[in-house]
N, C-alpha and C positions, 0 to 999 in steps of 0.2 A: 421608552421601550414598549409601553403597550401599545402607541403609534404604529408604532414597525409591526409590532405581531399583529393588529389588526389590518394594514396593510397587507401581509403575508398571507392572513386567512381568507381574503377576499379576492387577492390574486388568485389563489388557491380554489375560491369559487364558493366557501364556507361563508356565508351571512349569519351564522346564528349566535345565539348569543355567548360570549367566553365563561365560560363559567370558572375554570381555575388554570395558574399560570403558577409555576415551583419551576427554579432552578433543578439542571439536571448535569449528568455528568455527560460530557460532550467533549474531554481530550483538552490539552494547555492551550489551542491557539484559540477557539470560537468560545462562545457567549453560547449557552446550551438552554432547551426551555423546554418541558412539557407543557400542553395545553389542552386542555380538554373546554371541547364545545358542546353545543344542540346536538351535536351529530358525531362527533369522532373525536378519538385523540388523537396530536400530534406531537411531533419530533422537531423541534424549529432550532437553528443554528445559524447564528449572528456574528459576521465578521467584521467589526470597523475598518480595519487597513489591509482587505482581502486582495489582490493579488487580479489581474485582470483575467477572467473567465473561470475562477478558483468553482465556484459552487458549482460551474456549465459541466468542467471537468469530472468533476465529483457526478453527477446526475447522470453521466455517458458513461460512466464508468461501470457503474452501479447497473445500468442497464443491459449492458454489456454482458455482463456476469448473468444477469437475468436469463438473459437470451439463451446461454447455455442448458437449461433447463437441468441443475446439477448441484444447484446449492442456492437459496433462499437470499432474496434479501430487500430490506426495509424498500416500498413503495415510494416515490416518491412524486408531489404531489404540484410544488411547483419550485421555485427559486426566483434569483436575480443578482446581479453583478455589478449591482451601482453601487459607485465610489462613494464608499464612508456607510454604506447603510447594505452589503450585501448580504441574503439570508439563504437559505433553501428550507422550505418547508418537507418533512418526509413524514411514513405513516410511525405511529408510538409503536414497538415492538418490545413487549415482557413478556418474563417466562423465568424457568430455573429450569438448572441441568439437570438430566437424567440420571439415569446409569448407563446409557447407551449415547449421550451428546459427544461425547468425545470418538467413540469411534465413526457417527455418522460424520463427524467434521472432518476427519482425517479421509473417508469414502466418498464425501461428497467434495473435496477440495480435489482429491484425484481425479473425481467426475468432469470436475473443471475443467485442469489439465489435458484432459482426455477429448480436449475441444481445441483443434488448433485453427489460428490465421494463416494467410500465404506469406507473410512476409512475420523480419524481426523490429521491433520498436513499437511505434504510435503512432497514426497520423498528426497527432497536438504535441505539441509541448505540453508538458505537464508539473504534478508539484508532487515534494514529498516533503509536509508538514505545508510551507511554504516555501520553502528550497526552489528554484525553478529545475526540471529537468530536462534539455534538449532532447527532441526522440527524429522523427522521420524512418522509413519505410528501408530497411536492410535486407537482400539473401544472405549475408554474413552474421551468424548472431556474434561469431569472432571480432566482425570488424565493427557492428552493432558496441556491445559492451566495450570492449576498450575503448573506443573514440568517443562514446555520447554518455559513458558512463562512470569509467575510472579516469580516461584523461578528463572528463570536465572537471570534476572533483580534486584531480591535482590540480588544472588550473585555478582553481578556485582558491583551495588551499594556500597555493604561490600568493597567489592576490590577498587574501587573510591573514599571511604570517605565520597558516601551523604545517604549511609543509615547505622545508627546507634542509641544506646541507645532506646529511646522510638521508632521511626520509625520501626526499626529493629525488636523490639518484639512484634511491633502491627503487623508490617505485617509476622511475624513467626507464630504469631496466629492466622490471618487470613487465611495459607497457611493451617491450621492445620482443618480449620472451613469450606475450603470452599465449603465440599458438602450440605452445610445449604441454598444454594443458586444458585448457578450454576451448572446447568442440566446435571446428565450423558448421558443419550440415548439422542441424539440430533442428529437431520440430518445433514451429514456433506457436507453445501452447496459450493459453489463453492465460493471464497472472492478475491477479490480485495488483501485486506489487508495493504494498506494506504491509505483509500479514504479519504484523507482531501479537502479541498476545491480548492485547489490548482491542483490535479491531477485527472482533468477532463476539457475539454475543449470542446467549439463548435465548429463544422465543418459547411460544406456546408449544406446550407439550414437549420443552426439554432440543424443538429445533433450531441447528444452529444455523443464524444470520452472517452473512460477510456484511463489516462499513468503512466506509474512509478507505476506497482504493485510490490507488495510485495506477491505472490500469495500462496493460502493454502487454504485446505478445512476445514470447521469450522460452529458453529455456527453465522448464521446470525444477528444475534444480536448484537453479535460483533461488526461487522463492523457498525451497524447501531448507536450504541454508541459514534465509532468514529467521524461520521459525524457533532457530536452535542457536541465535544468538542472546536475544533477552529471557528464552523462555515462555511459560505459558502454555505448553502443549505437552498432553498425557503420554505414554505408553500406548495408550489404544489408540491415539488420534494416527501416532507413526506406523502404529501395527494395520491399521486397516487401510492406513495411504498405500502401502509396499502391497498388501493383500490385492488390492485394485488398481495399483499401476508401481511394478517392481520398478527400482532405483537403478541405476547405471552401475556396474560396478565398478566404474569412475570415482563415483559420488564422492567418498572419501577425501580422496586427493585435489581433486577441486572444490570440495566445501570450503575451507579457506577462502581462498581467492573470490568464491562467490558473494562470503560474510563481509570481504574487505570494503566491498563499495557501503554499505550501511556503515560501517562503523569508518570509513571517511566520509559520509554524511554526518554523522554524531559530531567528528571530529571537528567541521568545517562548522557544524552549526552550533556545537555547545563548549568546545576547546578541548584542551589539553587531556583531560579525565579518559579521554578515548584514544590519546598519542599511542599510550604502551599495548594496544592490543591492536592496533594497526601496525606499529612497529616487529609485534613477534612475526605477524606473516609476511612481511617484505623481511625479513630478515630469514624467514625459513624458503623463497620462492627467490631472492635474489641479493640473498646475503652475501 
């Protein structure tokens, strides 16, 4: 391992000497590392069976969000995508929360938002966790999400074993139903696209960072769905989103269906544990 991170830091453009290397928290799938050098701390993150352009994705993503000039997020300084040994190096980012972090993150993620593309999807194929996810370039965010986002996931599923019989034909007919509900003309904003609670952190002075996107233009909605299936996010984060960019008063009714695709990703990727809570909303949409 010190191989590789000194590899990393040199790519990186850093010759000095390492001074300290600690395991760091870095999420289930990667190999996580702080490193402090002659010159700076890093963020380094180690995949052995990464997924072909896994870190490239992650770096564009990140960038991406950057560009909006709306919400903070970790520097990143270099990578690479070789089989058995890919890493990305990014900058160290600590801090603790404020009193005021949650509601900048709830103002600054609708800042986000408040940033759109001309089109719905991504030009890459993308990953979430390492999932692959099919994207390309839609006017339809309708025919966007169904086709590249809920029918792969059934496909999937099928192919997996955990969606069949009644699963299977509720959600064929939900796929069959769903412009009864979710919106064709829809601004396609700029998304994170796995803001769970987990991937977001505080920096200096209490500001909050986004990491580990999943990145794609889309409806906002979306993602604000996801935030409210694991958890992780205050009263102030939701109060100061609506403050700075008010919800559809849709939202309701399609928050469901927006949650369903994340938790047929859980489903597809971790089993059974996530059956009944995919089941209650094809049972409330096409029972």
């Amino acid at each position: 391992m010190n191989e590789l991170i000194e590899k990393a830091l040199r790519q990186a453009g850093d010759q000095s000497r390492v001074r300290t290397v600690r395991h760091a928290a870095g999420g289930s799938i990667n190999e996580s590392y702080f490193v402090g050098t002659g010159e700076r701390q890093y963020f380094i993150k180690h995949h052995r069976e990464a997924p072909i352009r896994f870190f490239e994705l992650e770096a564009k993503g990140l960038e991406l969000i950057r560009e909006t000039n709306s919400i903070a997020v970790p520097g990143v300084f270099t990578y690479s995508d070789e089989s058995g040994n890919a890493f990305i190096v990014m900058e160290w980012v600590e801090g603790a929360r404020s009193a005021d972090t949650d509601w900048k993150l709830g103002d600054h993620v609708a800042a986000m938002h408040q940033t759109f593309g001309e089109n719905h999807g991504f030009m890459d194929d993308t990953f979430i966790g390492t999932l692959p996810q099919s994207n390309g370039f839609f006017s339809s965010w309708l025919a966007y999400y169904r086709d590249r986002r809920l029918a792969a996931q059934l496909q999937l599923g099928i192919e997996r074993g955990r969606i069949s019989g009644t699963r299977r034909n509720r959600l064929e007919t939900l796929l069959e139903n769903l412009d009864r509900w979710v919106p064709d003309n829809v601004a396609p904003s700029y998304l994170h696209g796995d803001l769970w609670g987990g991937n977001w952190l505080a920096g200096p002075g209490g500001e909050p960072y986004l990491i580990d996107p999943s990145f794609l233009y889309g409806d906002r909605h979306f993602e604000l769905a996801f935030t409210e299936v694991f958890g992780g996010y205050s009263n102030d984060f939701y109060q100061a989103y609506k403050e700075r960019f008010p919800l559809s008063p849709d939202y309701e009714d399609i928050k469901p269906l927006y949650q369903l695709y994340y938790l047929l990703v859980h489903l597809n990727m971790f089993g059974e544990a996530y059956g009944r809570s995919v089941d209650i909303i094809l049972q409330r949409y096409a029972g």
